[in-house]
N, CA, C and O atoms as CSV, one atom per row, in Angstrom:
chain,resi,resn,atom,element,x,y,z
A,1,UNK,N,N,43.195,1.081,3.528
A,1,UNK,CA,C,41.856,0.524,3.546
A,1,UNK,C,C,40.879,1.536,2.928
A,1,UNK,O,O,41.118,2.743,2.959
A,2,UNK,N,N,40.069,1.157,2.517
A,2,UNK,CA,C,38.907,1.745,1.746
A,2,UNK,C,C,37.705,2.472,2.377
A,2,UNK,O,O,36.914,1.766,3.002
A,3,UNK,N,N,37.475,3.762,2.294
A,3,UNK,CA,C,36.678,3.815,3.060
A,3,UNK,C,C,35.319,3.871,2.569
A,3,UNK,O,O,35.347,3.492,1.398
A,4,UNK,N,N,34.060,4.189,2.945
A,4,UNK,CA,C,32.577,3.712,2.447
A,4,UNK,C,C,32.192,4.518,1.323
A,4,UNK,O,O,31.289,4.226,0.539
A,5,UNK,N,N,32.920,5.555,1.275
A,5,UNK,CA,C,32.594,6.014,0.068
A,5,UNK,C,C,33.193,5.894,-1.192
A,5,UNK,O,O,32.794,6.345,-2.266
A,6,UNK,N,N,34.067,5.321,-0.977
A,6,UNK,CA,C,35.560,4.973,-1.848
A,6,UNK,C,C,35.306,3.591,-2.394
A,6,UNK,O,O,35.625,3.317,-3.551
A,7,UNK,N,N,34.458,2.281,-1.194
A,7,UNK,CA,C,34.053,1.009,-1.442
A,7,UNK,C,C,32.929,1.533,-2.629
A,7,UNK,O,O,33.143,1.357,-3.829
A,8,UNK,N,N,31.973,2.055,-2.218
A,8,UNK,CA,C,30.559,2.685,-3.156
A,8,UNK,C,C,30.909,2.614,-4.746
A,8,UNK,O,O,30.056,2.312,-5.580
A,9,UNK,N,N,32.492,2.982,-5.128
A,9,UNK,CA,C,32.263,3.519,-6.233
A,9,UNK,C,C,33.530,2.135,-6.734
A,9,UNK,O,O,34.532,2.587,-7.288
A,10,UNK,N,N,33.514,1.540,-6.665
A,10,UNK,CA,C,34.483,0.036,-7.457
A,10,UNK,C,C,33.254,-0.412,-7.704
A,10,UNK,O,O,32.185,-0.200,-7.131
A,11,UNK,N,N,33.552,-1.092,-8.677
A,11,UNK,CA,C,32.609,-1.955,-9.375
A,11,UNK,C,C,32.000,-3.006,-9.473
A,11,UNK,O,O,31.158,-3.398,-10.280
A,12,UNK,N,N,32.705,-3.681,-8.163
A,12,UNK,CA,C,32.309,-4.886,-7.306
A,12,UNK,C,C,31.127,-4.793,-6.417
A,12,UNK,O,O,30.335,-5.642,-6.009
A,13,UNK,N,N,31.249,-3.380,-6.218
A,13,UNK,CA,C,30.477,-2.840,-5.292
A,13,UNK,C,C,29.513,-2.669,-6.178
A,13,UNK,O,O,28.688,-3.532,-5.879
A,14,UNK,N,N,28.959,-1.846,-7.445
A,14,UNK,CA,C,27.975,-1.658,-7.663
A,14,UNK,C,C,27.353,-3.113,-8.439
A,14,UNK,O,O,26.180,-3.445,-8.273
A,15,UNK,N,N,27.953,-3.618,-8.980
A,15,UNK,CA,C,27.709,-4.747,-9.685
A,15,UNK,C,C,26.788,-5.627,-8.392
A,15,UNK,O,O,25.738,-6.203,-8.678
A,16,UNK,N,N,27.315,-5.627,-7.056
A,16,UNK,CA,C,26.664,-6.321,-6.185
A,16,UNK,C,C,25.119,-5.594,-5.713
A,16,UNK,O,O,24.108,-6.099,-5.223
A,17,UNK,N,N,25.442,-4.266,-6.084
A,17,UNK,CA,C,24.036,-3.477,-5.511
A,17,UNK,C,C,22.720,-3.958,-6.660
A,17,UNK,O,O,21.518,-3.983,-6.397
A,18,UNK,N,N,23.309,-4.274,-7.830
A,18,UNK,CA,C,22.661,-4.412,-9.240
A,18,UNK,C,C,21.764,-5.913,-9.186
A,18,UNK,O,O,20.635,-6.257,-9.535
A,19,UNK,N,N,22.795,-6.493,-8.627
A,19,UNK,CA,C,22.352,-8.117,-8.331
A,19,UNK,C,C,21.464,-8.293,-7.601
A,19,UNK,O,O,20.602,-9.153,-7.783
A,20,UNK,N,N,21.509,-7.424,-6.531
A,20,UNK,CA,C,20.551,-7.574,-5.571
A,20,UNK,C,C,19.033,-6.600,-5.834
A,20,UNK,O,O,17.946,-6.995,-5.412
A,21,UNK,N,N,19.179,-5.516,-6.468
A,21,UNK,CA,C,17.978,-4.985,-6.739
A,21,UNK,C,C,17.247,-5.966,-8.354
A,21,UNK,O,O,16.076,-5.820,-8.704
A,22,UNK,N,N,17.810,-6.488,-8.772
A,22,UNK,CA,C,17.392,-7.843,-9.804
A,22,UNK,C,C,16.855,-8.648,-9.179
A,22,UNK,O,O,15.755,-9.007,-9.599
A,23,UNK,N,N,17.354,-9.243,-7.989
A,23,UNK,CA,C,16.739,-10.100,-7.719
A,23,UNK,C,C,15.729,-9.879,-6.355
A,23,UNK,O,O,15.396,-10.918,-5.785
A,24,UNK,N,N,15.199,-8.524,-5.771
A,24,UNK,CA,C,14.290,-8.319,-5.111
A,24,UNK,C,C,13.239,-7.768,-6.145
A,24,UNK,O,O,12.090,-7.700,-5.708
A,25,UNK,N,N,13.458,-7.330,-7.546
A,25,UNK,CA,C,12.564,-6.960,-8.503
A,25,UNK,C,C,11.808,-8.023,-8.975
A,25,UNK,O,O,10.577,-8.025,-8.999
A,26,UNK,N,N,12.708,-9.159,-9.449
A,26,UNK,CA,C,12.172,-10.314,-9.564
A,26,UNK,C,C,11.078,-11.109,-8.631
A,26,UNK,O,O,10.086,-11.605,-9.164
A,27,UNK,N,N,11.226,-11.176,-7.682
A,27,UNK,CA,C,10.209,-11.020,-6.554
A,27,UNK,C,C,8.828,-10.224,-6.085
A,27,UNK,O,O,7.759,-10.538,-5.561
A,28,UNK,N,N,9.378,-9.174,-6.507
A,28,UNK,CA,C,8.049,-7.847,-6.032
A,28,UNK,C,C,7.316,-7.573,-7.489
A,28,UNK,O,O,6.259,-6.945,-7.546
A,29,UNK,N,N,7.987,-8.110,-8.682
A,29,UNK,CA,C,7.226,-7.151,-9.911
A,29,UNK,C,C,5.918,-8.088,-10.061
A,29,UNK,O,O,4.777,-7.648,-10.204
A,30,UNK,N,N,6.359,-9.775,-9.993
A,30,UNK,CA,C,4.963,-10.504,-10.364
A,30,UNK,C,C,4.305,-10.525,-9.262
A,30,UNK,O,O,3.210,-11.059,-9.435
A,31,UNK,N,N,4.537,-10.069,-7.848
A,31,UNK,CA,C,3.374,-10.019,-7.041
A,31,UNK,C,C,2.303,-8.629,-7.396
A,31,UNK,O,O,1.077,-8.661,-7.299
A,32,UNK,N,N,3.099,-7.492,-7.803
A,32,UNK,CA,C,2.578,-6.259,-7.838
A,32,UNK,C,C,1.393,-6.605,-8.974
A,32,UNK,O,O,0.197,-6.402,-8.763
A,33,UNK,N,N,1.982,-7.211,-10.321
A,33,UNK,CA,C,1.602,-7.262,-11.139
A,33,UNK,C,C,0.420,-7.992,-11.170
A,33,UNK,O,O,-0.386,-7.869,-12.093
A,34,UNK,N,N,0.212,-8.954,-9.966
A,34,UNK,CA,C,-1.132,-9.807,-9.554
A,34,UNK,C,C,-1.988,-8.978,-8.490
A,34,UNK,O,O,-3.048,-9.346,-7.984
A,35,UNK,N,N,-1.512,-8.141,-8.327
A,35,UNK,CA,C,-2.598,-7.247,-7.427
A,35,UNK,C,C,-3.202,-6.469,-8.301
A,35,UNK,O,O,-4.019,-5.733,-7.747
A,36,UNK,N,N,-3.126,-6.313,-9.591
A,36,UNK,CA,C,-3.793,-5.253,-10.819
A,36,UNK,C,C,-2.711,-3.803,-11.177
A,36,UNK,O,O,-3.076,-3.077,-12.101
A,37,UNK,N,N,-1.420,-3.445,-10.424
A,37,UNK,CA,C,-1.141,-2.858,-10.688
A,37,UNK,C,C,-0.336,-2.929,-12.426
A,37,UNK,O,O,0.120,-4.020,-12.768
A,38,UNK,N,N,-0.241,-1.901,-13.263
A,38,UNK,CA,C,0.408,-2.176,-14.205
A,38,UNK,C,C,1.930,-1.774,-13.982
A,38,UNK,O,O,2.465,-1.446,-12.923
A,39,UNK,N,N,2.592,-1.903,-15.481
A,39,UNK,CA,C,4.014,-1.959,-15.635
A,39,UNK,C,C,4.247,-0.509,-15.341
A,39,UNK,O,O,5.119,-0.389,-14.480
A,40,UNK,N,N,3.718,0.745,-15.804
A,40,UNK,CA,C,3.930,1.762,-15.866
A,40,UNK,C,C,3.128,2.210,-14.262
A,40,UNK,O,O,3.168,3.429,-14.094
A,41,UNK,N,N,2.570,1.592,-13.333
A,41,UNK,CA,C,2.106,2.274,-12.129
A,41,UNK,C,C,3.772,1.766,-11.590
A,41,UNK,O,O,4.646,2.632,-11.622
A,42,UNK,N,N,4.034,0.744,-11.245
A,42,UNK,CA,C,5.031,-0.380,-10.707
A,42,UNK,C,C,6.271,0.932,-10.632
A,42,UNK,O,O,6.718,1.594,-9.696
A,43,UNK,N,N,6.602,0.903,-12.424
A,43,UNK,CA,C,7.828,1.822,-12.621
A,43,UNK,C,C,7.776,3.062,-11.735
A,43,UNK,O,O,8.556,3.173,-10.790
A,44,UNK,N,N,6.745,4.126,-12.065
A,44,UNK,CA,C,6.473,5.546,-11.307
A,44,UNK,C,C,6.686,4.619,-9.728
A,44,UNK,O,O,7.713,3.948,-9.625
A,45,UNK,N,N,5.828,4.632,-8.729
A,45,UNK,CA,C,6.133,3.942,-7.389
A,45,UNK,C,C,7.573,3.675,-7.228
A,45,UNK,O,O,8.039,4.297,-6.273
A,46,UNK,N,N,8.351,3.007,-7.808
A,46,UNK,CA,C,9.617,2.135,-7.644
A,46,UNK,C,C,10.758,3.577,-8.097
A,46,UNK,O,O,11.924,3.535,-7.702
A,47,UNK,N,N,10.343,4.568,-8.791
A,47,UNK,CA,C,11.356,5.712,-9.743
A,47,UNK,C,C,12.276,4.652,-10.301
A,47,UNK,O,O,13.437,4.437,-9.952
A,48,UNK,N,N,11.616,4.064,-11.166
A,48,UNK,CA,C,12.329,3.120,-11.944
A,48,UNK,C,C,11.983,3.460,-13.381
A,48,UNK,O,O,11.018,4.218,-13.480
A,49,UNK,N,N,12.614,3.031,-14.650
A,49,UNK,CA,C,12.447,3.219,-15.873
A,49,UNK,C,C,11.406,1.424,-16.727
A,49,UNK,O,O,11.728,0.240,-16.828
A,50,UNK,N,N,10.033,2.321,-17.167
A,50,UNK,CA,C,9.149,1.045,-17.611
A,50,UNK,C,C,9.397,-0.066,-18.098
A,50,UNK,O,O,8.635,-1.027,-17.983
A,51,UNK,N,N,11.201,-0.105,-19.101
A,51,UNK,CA,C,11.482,-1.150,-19.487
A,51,UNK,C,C,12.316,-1.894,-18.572
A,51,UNK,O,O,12.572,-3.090,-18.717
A,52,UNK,N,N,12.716,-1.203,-17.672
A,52,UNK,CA,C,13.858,-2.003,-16.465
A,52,UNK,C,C,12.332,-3.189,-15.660
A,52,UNK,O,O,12.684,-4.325,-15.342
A,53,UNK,N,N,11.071,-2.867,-15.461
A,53,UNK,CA,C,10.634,-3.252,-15.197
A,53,UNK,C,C,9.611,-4.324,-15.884
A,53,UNK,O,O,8.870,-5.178,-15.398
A,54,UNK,N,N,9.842,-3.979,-17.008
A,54,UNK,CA,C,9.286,-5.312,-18.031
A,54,UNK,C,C,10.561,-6.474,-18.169
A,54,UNK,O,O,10.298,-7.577,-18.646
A,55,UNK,N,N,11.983,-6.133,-17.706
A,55,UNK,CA,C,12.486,-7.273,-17.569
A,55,UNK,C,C,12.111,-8.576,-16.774
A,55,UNK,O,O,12.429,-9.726,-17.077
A,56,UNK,N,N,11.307,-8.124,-15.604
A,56,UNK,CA,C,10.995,-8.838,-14.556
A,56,UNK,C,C,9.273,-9.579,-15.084
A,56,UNK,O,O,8.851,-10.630,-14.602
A,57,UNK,N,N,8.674,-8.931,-15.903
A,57,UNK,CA,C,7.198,-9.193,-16.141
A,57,UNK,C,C,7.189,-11.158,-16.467
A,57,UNK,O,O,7.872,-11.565,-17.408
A,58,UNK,N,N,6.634,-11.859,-15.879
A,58,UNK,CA,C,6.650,-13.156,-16.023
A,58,UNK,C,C,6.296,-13.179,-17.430
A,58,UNK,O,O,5.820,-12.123,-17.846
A,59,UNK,N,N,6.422,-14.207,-18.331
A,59,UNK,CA,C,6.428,-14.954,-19.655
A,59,UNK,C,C,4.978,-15.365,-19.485
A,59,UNK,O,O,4.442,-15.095,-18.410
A,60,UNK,N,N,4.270,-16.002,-20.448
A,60,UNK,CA,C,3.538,-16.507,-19.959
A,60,UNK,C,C,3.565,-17.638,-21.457
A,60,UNK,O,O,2.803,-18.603,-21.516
């Protein structure tokens, strides 16, 4: 059996961590983004990279 640090690093595993921070980004970027914050405040706050976070920026 696998243990938690051993699960951490298969790719099922991260692929699922990936999915899920996509789709809580998707969620939090257009609210942030309606409170006045910009793409580049969002990124710094989050230690995220500015274009990971323009994936999420609604279309308009």
């Amino acid at each position: 059996m696998l243990g938690l640090a051993e699960l951490k690093q298969t790719l099922v595993y991260q692929e699922a961590q990936e999915e899920k921070q996509d789709e809580l980004l998707g969620k939090v970027v257009p609210i942030l983004l309606q409170t006045g914050m910009t793409v580049e405040q969002i990124a710094t706050q989050l230690n995220l990279a500015v274009e990971t976070i323009q994936r999420f920026v609604p279309r308009k």
